[in-house]
Every structure is written in C-alpha cells, then in structure tokens.
PDB file of the backbone (N, CA, C, O) and the ligand in Angstrom, with CONECT records:
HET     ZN  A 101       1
ATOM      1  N   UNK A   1      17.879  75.594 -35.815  1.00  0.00           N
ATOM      2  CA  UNK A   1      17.688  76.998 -36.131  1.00  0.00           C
ATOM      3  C   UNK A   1      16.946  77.187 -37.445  1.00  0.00           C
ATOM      4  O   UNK A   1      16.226  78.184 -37.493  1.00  0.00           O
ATOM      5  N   UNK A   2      17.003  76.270 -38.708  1.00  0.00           N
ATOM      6  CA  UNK A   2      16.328  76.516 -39.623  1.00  0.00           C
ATOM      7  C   UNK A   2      15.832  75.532 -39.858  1.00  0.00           C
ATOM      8  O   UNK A   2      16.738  74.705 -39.962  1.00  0.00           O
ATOM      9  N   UNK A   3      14.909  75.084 -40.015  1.00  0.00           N
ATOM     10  CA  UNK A   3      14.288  73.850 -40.548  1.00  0.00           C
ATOM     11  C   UNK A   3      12.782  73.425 -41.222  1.00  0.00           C
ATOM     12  O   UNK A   3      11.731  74.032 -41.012  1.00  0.00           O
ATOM     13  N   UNK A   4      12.880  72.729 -41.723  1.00  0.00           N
ATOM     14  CA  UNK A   4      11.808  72.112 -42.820  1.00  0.00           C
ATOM     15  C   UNK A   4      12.081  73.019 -43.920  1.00  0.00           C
ATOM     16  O   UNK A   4      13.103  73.701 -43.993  1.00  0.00           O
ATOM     17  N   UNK A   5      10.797  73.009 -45.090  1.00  0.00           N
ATOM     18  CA  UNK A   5      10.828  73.971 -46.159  1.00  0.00           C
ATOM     19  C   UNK A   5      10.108  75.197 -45.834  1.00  0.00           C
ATOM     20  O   UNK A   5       8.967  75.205 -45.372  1.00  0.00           O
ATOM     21  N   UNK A   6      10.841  76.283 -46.101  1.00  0.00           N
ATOM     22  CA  UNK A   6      10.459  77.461 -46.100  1.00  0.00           C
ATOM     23  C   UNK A   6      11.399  78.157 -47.015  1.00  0.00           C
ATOM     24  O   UNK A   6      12.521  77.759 -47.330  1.00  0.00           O
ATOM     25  N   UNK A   7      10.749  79.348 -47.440  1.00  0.00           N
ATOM     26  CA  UNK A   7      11.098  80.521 -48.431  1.00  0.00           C
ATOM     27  C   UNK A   7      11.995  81.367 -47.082  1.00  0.00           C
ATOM     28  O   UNK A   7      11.751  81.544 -45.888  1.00  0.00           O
ATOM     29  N   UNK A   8      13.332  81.819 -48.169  1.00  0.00           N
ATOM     30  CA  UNK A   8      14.254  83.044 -47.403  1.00  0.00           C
ATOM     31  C   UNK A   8      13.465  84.300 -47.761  1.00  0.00           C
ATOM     32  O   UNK A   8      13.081  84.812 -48.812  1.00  0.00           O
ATOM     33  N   UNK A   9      13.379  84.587 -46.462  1.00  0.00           N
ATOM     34  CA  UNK A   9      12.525  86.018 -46.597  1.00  0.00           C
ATOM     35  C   UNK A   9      13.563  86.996 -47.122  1.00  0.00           C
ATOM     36  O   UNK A   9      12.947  87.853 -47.755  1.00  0.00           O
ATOM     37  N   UNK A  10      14.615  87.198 -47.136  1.00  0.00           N
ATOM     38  CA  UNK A  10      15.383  88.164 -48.046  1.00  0.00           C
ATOM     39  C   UNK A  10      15.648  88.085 -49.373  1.00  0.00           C
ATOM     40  O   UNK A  10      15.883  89.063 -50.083  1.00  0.00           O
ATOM     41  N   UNK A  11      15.620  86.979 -49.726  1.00  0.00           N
ATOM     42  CA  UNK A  11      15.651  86.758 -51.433  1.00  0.00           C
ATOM     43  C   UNK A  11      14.485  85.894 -51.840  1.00  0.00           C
ATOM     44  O   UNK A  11      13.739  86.377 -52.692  1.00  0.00           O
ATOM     45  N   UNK A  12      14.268  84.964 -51.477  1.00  0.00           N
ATOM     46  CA  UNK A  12      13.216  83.761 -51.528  1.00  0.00           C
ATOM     47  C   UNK A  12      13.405  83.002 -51.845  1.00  0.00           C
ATOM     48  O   UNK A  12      12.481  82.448 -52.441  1.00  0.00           O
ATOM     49  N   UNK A  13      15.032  82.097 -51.739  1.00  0.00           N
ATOM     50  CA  UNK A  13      15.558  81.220 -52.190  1.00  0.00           C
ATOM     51  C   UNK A  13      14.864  80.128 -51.052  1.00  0.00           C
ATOM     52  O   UNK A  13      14.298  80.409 -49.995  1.00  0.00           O
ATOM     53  N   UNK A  14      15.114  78.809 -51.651  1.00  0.00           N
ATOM     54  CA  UNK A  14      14.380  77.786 -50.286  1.00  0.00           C
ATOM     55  C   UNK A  14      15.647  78.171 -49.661  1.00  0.00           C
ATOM     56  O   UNK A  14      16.715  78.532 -50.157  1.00  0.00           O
ATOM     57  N   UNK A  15      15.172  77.963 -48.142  1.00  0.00           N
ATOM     58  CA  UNK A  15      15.454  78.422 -47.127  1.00  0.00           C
ATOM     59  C   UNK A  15      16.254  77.084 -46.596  1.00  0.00           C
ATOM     60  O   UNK A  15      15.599  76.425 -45.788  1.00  0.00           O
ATOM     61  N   UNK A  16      17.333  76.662 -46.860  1.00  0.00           N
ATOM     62  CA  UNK A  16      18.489  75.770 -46.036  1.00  0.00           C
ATOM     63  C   UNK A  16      19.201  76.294 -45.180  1.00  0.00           C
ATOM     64  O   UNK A  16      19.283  77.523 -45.179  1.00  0.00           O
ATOM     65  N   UNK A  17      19.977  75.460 -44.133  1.00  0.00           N
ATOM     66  CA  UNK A  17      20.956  75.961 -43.463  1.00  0.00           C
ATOM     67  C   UNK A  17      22.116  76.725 -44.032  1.00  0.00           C
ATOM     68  O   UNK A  17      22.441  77.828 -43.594  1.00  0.00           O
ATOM     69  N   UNK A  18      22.672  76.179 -44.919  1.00  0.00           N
ATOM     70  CA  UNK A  18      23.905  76.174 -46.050  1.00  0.00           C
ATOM     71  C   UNK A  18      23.145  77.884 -46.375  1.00  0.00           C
ATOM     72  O   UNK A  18      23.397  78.981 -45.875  1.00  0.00           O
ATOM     73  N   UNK A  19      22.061  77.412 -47.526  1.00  0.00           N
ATOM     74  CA  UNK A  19      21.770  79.214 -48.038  1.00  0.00           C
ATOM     75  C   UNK A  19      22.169  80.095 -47.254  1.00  0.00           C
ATOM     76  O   UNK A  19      23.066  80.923 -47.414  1.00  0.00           O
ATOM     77  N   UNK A  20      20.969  79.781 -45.718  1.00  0.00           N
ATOM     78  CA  UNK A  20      21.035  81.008 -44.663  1.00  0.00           C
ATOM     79  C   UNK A  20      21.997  81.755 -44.077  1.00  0.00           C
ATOM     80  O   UNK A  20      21.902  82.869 -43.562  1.00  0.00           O
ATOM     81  N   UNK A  21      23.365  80.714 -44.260  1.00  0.00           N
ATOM     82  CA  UNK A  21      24.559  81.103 -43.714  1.00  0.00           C
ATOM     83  C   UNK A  21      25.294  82.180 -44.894  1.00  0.00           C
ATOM     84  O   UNK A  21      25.927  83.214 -44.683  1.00  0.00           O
ATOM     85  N   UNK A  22      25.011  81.637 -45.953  1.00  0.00           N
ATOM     86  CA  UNK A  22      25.959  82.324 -47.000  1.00  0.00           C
ATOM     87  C   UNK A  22      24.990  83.547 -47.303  1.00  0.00           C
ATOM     88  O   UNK A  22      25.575  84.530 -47.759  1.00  0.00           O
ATOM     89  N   UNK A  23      23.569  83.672 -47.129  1.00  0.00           N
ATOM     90  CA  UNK A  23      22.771  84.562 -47.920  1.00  0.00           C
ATOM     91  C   UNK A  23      22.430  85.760 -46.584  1.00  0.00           C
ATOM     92  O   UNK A  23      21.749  86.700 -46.995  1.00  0.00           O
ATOM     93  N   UNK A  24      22.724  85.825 -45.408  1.00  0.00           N
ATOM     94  CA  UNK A  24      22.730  86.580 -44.279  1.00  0.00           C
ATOM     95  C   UNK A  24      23.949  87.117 -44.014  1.00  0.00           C
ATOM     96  O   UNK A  24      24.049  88.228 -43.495  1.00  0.00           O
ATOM     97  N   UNK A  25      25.442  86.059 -44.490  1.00  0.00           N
ATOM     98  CA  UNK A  25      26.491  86.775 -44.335  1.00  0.00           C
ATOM     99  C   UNK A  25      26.507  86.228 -42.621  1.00  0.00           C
ATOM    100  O   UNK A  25      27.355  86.751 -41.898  1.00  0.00           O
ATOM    101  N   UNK A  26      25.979  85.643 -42.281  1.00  0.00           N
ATOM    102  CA  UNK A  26      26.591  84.957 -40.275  1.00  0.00           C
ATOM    103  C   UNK A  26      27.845  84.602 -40.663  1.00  0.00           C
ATOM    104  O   UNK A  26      28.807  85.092 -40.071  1.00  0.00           O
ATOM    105  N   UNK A  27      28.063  83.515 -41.927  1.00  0.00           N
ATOM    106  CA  UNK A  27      28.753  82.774 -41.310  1.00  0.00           C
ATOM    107  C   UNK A  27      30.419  84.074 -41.731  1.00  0.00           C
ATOM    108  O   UNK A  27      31.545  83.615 -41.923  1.00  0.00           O
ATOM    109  N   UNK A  28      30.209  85.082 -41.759  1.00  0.00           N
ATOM    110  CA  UNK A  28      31.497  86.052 -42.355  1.00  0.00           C
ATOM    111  C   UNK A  28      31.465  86.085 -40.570  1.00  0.00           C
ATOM    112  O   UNK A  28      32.596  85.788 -40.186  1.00  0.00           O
ATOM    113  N   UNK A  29      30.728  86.295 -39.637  1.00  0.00           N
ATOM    114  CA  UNK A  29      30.911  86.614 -38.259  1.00  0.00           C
ATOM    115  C   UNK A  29      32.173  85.821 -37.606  1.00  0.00           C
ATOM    116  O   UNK A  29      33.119  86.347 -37.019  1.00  0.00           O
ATOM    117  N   UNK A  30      32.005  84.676 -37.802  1.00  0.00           N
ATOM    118  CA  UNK A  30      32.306  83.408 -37.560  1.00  0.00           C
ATOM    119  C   UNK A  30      33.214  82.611 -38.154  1.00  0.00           C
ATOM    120  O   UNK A  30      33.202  81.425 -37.826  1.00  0.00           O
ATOM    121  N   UNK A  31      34.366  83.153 -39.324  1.00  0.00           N
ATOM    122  CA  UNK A  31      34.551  82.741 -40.592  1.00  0.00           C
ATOM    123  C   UNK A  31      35.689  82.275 -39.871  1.00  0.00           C
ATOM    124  O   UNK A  31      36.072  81.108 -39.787  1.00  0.00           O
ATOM    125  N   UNK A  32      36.406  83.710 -39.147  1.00  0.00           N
ATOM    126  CA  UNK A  32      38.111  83.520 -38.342  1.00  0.00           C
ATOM    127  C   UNK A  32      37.931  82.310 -37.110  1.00  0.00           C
ATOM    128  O   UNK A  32      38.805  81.737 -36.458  1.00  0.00           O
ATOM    129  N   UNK A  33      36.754  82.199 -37.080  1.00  0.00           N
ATOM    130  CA  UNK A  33      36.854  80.769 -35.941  1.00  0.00           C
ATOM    131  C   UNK A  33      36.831  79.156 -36.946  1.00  0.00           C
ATOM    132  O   UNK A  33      37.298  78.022 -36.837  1.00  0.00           O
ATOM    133  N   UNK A  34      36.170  79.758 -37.699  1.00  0.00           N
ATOM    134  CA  UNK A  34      35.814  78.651 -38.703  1.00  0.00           C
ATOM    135  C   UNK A  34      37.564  77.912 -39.270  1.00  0.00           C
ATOM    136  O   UNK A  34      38.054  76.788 -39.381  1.00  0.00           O
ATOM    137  N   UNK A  35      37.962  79.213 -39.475  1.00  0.00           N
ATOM    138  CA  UNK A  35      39.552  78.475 -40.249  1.00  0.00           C
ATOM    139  C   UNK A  35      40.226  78.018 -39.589  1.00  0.00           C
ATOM    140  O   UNK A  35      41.001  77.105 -39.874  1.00  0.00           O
ATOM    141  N   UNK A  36      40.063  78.650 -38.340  1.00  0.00           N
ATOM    142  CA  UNK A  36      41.113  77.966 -37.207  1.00  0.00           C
ATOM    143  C   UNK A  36      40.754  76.369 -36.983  1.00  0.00           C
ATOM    144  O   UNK A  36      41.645  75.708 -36.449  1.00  0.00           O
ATOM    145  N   UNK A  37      39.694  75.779 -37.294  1.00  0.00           N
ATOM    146  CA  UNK A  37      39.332  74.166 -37.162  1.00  0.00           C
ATOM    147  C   UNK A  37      40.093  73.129 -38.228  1.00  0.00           C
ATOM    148  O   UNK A  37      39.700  72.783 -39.342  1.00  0.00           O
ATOM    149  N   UNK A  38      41.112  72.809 -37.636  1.00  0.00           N
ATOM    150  CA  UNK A  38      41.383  71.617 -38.694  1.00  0.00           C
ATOM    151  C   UNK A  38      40.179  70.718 -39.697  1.00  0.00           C
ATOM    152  O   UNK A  38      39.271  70.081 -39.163  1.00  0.00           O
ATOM    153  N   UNK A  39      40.341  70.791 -41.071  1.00  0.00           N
ATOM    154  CA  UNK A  39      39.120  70.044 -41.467  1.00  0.00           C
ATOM    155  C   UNK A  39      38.766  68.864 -41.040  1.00  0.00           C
ATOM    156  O   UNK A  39      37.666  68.576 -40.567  1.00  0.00           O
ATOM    157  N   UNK A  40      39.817  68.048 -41.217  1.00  0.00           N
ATOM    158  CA  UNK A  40      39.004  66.468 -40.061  1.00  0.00           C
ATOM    159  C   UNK A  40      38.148  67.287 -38.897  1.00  0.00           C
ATOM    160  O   UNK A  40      37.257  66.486 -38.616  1.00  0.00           O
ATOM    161  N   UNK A  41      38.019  68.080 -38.344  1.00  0.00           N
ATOM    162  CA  UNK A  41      36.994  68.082 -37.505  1.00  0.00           C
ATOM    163  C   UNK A  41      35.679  69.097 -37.425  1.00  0.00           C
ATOM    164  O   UNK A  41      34.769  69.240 -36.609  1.00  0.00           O
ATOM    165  N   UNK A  42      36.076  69.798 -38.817  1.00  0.00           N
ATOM    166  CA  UNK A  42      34.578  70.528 -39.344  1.00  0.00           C
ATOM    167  C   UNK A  42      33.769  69.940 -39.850  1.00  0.00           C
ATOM    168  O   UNK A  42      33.646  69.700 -41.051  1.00  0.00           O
ATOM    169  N   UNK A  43      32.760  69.474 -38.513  1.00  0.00           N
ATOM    170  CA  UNK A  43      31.456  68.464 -38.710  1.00  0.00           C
ATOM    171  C   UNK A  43      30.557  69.533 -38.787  1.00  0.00           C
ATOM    172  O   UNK A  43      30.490  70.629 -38.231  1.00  0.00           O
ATOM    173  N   UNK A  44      29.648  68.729 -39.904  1.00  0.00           N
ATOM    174  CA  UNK A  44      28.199  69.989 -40.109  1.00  0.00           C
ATOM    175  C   UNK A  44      28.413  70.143 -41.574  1.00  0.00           C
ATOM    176  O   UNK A  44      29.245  69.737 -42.385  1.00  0.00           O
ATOM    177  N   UNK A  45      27.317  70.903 -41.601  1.00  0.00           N
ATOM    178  CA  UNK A  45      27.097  71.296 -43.513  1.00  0.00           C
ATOM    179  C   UNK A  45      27.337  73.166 -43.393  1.00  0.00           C
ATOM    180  O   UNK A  45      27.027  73.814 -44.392  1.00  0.00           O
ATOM    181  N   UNK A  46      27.825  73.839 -42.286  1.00  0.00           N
ATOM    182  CA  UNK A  46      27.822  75.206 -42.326  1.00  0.00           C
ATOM    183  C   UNK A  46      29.097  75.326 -41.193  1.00  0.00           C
ATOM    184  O   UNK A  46      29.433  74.422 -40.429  1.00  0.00           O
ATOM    185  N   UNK A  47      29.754  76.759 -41.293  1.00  0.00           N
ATOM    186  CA  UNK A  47      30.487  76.579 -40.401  1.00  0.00           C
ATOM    187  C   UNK A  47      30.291  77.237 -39.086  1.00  0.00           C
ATOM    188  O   UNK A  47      31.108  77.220 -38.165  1.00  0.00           O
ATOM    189  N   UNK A  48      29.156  77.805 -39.084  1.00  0.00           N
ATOM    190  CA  UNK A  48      28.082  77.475 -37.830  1.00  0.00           C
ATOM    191  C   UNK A  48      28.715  75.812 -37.075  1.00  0.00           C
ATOM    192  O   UNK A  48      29.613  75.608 -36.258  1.00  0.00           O
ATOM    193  N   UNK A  49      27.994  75.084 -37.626  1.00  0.00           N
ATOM    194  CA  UNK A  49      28.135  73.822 -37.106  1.00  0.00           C
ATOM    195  C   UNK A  49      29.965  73.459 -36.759  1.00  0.00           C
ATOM    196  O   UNK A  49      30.596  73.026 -35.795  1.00  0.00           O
ATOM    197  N   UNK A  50      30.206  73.802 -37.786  1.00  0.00           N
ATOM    198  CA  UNK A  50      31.731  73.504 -37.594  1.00  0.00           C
ATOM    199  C   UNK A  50      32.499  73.777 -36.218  1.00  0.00           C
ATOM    200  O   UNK A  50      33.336  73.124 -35.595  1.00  0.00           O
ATOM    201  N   UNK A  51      31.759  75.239 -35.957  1.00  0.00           N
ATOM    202  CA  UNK A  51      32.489  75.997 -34.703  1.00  0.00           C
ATOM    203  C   UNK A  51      31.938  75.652 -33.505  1.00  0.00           C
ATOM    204  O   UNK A  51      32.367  75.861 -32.371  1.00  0.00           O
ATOM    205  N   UNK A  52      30.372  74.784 -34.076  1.00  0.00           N
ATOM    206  CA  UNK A  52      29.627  75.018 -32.326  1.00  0.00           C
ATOM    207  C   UNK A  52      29.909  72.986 -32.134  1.00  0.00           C
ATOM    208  O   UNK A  52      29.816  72.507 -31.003  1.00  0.00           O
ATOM    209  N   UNK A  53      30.112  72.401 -32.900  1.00  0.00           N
ATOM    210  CA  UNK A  53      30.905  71.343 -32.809  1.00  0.00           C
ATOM    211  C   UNK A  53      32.444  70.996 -32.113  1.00  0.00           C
ATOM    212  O   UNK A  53      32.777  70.227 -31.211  1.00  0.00           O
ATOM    213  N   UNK A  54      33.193  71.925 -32.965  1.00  0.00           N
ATOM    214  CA  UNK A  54      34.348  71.527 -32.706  1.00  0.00           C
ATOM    215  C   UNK A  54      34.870  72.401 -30.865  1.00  0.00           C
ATOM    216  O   UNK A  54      35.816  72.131 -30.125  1.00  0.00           O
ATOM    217  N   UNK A  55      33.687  73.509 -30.706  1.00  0.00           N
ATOM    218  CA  UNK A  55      34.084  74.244 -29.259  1.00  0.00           C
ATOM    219  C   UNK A  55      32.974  73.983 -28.205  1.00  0.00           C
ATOM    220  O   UNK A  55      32.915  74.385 -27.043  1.00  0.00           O
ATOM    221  N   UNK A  56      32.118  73.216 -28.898  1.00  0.00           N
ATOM    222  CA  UNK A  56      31.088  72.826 -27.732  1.00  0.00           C
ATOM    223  C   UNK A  56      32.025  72.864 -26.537  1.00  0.00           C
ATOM    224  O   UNK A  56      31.739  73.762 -25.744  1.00  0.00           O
ATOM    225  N   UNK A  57      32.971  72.190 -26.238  1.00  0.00           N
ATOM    226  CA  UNK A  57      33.527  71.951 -24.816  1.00  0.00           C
ATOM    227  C   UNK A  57      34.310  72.709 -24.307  1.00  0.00           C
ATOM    228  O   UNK A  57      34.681  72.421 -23.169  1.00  0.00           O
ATOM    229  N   UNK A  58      34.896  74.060 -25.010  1.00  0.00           N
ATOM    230  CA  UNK A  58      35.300  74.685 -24.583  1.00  0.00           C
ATOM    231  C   UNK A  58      35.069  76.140 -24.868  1.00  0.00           C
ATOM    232  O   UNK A  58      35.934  77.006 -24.744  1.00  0.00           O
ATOM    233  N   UNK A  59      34.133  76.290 -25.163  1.00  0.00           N
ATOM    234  CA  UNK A  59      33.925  77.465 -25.748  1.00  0.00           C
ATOM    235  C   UNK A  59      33.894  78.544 -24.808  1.00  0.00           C
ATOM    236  O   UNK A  59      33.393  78.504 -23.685  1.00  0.00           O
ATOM    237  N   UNK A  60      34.616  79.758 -25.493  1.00  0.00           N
ATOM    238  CA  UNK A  60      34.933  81.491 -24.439  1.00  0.00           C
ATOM    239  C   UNK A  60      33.890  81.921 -24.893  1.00  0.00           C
ATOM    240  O   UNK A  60      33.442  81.624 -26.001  1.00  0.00           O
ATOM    241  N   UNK A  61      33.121  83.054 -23.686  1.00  0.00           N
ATOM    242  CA  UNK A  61      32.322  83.649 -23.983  1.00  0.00           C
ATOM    243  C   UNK A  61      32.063  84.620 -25.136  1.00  0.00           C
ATOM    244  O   UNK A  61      30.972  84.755 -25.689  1.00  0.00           O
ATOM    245  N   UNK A  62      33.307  85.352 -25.470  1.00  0.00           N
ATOM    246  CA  UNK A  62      33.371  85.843 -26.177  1.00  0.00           C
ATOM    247  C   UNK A  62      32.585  85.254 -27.805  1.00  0.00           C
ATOM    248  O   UNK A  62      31.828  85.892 -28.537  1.00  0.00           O
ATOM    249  N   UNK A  63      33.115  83.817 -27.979  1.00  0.00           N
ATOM    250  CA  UNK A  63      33.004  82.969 -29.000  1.00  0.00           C
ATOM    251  C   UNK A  63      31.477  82.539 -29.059  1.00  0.00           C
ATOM    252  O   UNK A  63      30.862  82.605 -30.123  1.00  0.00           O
ATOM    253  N   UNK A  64      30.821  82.052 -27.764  1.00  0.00           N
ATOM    254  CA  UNK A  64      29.598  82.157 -27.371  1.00  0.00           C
ATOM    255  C   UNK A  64      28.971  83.422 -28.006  1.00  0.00           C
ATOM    256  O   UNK A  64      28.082  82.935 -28.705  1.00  0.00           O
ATOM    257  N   UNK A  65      28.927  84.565 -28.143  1.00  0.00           N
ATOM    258  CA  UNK A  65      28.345  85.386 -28.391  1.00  0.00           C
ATOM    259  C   UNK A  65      28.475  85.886 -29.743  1.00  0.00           C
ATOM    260  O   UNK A  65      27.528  86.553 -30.161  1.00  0.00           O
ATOM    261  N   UNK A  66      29.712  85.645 -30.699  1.00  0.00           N
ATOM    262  CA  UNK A  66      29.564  85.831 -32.113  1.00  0.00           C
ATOM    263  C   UNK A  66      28.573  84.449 -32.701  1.00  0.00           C
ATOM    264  O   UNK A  66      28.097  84.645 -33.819  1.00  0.00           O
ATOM    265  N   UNK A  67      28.257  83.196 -32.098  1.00  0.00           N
ATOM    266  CA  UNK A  67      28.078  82.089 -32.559  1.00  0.00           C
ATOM    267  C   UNK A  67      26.022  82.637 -32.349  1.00  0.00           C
ATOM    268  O   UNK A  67      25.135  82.671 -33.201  1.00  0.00           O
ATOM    269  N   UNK A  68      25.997  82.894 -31.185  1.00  0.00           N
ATOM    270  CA  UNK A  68      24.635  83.790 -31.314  1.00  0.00           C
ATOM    271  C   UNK A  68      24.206  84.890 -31.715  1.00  0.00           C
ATOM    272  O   UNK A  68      22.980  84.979 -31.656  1.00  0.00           O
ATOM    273  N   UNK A  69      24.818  85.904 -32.162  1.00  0.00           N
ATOM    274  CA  UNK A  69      25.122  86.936 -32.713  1.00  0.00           C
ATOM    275  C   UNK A  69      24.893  86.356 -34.501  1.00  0.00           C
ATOM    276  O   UNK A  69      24.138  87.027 -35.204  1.00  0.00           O
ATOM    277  N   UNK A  70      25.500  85.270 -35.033  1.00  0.00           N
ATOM    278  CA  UNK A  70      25.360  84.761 -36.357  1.00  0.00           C
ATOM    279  C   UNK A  70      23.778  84.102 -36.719  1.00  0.00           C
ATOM    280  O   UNK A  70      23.144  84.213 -37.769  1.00  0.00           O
ATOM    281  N   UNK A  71      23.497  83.565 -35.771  1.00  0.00           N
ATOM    282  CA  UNK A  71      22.343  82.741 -35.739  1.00  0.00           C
ATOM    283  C   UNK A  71      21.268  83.748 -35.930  1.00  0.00           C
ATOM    284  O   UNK A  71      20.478  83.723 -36.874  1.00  0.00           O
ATOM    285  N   UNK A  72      21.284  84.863 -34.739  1.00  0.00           N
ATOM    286  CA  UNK A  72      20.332  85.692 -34.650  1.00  0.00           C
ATOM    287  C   UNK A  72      20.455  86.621 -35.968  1.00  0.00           C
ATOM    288  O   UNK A  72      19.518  87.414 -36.059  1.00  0.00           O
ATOM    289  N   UNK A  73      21.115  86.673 -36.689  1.00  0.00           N
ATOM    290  CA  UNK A  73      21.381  87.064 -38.343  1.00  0.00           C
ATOM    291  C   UNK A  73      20.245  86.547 -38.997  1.00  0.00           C
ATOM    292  O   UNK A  73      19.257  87.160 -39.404  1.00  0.00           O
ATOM    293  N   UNK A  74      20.580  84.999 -39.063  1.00  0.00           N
ATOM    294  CA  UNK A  74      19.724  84.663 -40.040  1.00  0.00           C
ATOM    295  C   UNK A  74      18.459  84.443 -39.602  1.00  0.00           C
ATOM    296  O   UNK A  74      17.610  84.143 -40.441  1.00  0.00           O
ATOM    297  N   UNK A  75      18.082  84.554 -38.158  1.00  0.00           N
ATOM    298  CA  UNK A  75      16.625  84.363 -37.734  1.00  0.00           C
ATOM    299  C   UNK A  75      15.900  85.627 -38.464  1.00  0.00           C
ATOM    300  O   UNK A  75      14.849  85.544 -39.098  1.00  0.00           O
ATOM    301  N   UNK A  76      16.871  87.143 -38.197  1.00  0.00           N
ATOM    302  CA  UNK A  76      16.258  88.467 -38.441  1.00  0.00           C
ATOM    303  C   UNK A  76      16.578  88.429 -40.108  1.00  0.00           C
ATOM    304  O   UNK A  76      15.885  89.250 -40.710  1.00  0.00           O
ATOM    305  N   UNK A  77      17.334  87.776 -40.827  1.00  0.00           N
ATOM    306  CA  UNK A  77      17.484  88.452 -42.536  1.00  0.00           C
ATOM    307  C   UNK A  77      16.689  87.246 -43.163  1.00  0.00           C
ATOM    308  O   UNK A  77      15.757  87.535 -43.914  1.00  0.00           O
ATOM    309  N   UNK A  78      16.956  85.990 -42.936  1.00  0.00           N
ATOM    310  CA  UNK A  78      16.210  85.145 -43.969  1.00  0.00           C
ATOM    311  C   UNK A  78      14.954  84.411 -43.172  1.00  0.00           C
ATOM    312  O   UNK A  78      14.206  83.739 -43.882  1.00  0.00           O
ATOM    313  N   UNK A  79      14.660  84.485 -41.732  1.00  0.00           N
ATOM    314  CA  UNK A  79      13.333  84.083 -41.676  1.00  0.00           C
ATOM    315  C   UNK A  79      11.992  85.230 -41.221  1.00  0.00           C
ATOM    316  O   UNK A  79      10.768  85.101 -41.228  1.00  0.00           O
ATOM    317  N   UNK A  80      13.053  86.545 -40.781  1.00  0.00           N
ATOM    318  CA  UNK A  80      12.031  87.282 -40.777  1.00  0.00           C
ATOM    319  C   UNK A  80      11.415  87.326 -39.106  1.00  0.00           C
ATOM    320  O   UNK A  80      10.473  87.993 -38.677  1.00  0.00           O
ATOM    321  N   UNK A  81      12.054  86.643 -38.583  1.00  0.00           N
ATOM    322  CA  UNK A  81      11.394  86.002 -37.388  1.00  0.00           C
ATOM    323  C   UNK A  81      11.031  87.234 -36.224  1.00  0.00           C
ATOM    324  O   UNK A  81      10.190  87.065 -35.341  1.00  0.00           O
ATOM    325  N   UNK A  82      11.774  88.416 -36.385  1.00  0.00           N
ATOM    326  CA  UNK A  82      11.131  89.245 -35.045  1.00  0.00           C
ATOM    327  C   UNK A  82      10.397  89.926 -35.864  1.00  0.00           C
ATOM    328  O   UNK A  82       9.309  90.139 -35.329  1.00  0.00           O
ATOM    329  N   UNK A  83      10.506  90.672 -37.601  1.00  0.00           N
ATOM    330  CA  UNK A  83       9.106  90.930 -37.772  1.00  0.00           C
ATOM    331  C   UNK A  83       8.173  90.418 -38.186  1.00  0.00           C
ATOM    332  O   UNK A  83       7.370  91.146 -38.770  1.00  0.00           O
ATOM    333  N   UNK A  84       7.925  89.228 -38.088  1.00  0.00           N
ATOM    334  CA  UNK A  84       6.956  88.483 -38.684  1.00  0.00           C
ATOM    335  C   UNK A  84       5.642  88.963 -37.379  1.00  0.00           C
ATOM    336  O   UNK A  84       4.431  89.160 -37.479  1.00  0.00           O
ATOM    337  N   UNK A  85       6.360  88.999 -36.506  1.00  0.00           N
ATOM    338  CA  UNK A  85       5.250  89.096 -35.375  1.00  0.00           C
ATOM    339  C   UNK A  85       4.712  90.638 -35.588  1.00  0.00           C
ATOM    340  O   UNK A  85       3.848  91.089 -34.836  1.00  0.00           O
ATOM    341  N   UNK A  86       5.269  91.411 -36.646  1.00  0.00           N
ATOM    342  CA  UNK A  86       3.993  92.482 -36.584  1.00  0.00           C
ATOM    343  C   UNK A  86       3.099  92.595 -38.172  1.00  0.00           C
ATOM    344  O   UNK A  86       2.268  93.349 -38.677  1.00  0.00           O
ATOM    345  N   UNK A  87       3.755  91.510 -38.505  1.00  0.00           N
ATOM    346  CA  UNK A  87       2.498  90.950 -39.643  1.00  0.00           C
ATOM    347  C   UNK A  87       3.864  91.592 -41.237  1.00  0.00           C
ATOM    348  O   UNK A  87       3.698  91.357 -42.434  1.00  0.00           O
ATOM    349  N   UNK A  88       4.919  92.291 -40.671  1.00  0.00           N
ATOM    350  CA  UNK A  88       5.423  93.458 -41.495  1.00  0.00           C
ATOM    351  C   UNK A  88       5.826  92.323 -43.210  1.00  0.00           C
ATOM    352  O   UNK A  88       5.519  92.532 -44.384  1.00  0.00           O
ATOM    353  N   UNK A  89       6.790  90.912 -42.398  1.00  0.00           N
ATOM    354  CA  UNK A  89       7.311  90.347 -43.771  1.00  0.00           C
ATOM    355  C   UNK A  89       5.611  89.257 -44.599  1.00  0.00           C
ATOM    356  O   UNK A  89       5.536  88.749 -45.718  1.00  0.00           O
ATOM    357  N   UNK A  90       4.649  89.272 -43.578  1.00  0.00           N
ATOM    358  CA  UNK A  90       3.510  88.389 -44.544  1.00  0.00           C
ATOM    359  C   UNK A  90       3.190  88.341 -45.456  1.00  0.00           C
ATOM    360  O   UNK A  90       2.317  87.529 -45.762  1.00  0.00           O
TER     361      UNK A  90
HETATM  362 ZN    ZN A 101      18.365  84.201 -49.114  1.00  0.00          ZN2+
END
C-alpha cells in the first residue's frame, strides 16, 4: 500500500507505512481490533499489519471492511491518490 520514497501529501513528512498510519489517523479505525491481538502475534511495523496478519484466516466481513476503509485513508490523506488524477495535489 505504501511504498518506496515519497513525500506525505498531507504534511510532507517521508511517506512510511508507520507515518501513514499515525499521520491519516487509519490506524484509530482499526485500533479496537488491534488490542484485541496478543503481542506475540502483532507481526508488522503498523497495526494495519498486525490485524491483517493475525485475521488473515478468519477474518468477518465486517473487519474486512474497516481494514479497507483504513487503507483507503491513507491512499486519499497522505498519497493523494484519487486526486492526483485531476492534477489537484501536483
Ligand atoms: Zn503525514
């Protein structure tokens, strides 16, 4: 979902996974799934990862849809990604 170097289009911090989560506010979507994971098994550097790790195999739709719902956060606040296509964040 985020990768290589790039500038956060909402602040302009370099653009990491870690930032994007904390600087979009996803991972607050996601936070009450996040705690519920015992730490031995919050794999990942975000708790994005944590949740889509530890429920890959079982995951409710419901859960499915805050986990895309977070993502699509930081596509629209720190990369800019649906308006980039009308030239608006260039
Ligand atoms: Zn930022």
């Amino acid at each position: 979902m985020v990768a290589g170097h790039q500038e956060c289009v909402k602040c302009g911090a370099e653009l990491s996974r870690i930032h994007a989560v904390a600087c979009s506010r996803a991972g607050a979507l996601i936070d009450h799934l996040g705690r519920g994971i015992p730490v031995g098994r919050r794999l990942g550097p975000t708790v994005i990862d944590w949740v889509i790790n530890a429920l890959a195999k079982e995951m409710k739709p419901d859960q499915a849809d805050l986990i895309v719902e977070a993502i699509d956060k930081i596509e629209r606040e720190c990369r800019g990604r649906e308006r980039s296509a009308t030239g608006f964040w260039s």
